[in-house]
C-alpha positions in Angstrom: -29.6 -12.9 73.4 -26.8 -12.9 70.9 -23.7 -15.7 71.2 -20.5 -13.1 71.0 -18.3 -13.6 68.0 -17.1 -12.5 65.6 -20.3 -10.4 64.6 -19.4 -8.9 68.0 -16.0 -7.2 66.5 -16.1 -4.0 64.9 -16.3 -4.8 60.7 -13.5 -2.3 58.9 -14.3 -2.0 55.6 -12.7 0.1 52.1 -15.6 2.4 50.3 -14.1 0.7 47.5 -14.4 -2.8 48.3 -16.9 -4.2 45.3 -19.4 -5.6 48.4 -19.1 -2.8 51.0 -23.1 -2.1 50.9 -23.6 -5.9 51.0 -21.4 -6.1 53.9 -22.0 -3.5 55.9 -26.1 -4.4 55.7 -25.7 -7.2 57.2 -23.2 -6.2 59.8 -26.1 -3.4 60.9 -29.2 -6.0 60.3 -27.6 -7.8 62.8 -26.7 -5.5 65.0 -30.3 -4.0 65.0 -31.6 -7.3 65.4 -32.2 -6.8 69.0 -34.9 -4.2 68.2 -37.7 -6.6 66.4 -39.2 -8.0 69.9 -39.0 -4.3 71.3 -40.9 -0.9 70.8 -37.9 0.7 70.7 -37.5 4.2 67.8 -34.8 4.6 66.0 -32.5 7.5 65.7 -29.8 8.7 63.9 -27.7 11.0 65.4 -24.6 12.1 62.3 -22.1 14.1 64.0 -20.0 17.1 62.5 -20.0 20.4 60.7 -19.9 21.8 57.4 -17.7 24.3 58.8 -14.3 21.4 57.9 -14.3 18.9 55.1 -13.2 16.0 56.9 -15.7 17.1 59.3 -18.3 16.8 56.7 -19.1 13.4 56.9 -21.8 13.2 59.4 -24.0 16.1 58.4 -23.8 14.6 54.8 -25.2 11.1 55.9 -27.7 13.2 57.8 -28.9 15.0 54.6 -29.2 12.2 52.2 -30.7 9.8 55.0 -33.6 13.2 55.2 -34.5 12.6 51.6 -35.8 9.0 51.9 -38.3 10.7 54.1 -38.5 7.6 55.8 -40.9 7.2 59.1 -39.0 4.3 60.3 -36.3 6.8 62.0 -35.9 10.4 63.4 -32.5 12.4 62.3 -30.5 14.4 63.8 -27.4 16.2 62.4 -27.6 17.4 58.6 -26.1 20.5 56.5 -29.3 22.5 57.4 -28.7 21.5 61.2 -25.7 20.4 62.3 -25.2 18.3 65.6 -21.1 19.3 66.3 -19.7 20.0 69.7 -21.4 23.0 70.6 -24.6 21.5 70.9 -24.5 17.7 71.1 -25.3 17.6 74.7 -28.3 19.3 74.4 -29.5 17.4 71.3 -28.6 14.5 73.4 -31.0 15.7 76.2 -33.8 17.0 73.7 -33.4 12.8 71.9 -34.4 11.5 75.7 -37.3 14.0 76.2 -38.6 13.6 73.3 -38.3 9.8 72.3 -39.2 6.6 74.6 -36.7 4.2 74.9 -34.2 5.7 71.8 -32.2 3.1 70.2 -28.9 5.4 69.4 -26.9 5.0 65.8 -24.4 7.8 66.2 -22.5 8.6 62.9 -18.9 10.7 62.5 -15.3 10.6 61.2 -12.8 9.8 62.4 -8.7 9.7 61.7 -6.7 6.7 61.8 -3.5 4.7 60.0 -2.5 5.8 56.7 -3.5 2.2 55.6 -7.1 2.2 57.0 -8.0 5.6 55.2 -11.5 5.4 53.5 -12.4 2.4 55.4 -15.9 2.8 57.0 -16.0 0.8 60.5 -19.7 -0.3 62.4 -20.0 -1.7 65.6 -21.8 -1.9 68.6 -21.2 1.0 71.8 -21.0 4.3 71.1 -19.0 6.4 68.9 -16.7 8.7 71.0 -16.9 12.2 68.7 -13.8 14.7 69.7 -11.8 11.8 70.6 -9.3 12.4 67.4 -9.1 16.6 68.4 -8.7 15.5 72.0 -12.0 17.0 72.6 -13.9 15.7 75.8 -17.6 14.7 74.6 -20.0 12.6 75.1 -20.7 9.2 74.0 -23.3 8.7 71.5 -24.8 5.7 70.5 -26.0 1.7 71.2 -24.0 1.2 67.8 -22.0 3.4 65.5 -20.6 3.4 62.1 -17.6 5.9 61.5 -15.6 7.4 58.1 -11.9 7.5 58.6 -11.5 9.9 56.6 -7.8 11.0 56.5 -4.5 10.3 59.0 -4.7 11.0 62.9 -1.9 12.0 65.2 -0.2 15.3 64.3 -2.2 18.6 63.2 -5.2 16.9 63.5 -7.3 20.4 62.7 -5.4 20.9 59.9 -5.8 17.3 58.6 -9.3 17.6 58.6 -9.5 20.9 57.0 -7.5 19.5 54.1 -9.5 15.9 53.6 -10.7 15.6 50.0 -14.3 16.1 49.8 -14.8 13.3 47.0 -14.2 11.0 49.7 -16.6 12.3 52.1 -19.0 12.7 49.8 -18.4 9.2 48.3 -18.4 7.6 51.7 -21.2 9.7 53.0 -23.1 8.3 50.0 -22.2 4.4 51.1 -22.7 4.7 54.8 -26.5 6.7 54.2 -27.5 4.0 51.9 -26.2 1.0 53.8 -27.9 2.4 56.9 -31.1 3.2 54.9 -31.8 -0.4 53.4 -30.1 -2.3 56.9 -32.8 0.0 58.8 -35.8 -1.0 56.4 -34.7 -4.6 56.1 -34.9 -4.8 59.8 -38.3 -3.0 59.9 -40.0 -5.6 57.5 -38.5 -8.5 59.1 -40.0 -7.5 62.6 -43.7 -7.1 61.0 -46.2 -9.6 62.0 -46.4 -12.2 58.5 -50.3 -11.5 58.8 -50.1 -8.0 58.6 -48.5 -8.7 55.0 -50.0 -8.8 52.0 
């Protein structure tokens, strides 16, 4: 059990802080702490479509989390594949038939303040995807990490249609790497010291 803190509040962070891989690590190592006592899979589920730049973000964490090749997680939501709203509730349904006990990092933009654009945000709950295009989905994820990737609250198509796509890909970069060393930090910690060598 976990003492609530400030660990508990959602970490905001610029892509161009000097640290931001350092800190958002450790922000996700210890949010995925909770997973080392149980036999829980991982699963990423990165929200969006190639189809809008802003939109981008998700299916570009999705791709370059697929070339670490890594069996410590399951993907869902790249370039090749997409997750967007069309057909998140069934790859929602497909995630619980096919994996026991899924533990849920749900990835997507989102818009914000003009001052918090490029930040990248993790915390625990789910990411709400649609919420900025007052789109009604569903909930996805025991923790999140989200791209605000340009300003919310008027012609919020449009806004993300006309994101620069250096940021998304430079924030895509950040978030897939973070997420990639938190995840296999987190699986070494939780192996047995006698199964080491």
């Amino acid at each position: 059990m976990r003492l609530a803190g400030m660990k508990d509040t959602p970490l905001k962070v610029p892509y161009t802080e000097l640290n931001v891989n350092t800190l958002l690590i450790n922000r996700l190592t210890y949010l995925m702490s909770s997973l080392s006592n149980e036999q829980q899979r991982l699963v990423v589920v990165c929200i969006g479509t190639d189809r809008s730049t802003g939109d981008a973000l998700g299916p570009l964490v999705g791709t370059y989390l697929s070339k670490y090749r890594s069996p410590y997680f399951e993907i869902f939501g790249t370039l090749d594949e997409p997750v967007h709203a069309m057909n998140l509730d069934d790859t929602l349904i497909e995630i619980n038939k096919q994996i026991r006990k899924p533990f849920v990092i749900g990835i997507d933009a989102c818009l914000g303040q003009v001052s918090s654009v490029g930040c990248i945000q993790v915390g625990s709950g789910p990411v709400r995807p649609g919420a900025g295009v007052n789109k009604d989905l569903p909930p996805v994820g025991d923790i999140h990490m989200t791209g605000i990737v340009n300003v919310g609250g008027f012609m919020e198509y449009f806004v993300l249609q006309n994101t620069r796509l250096q940021l998304v890909i430079r924030m895509s970069e950040i978030i897939a790497q973070s997420l990639f060393t938190a995840i296999a930090k987190n699986v070494h910690q939780s192996t047995p010291a006698a199964t080491q060598e």
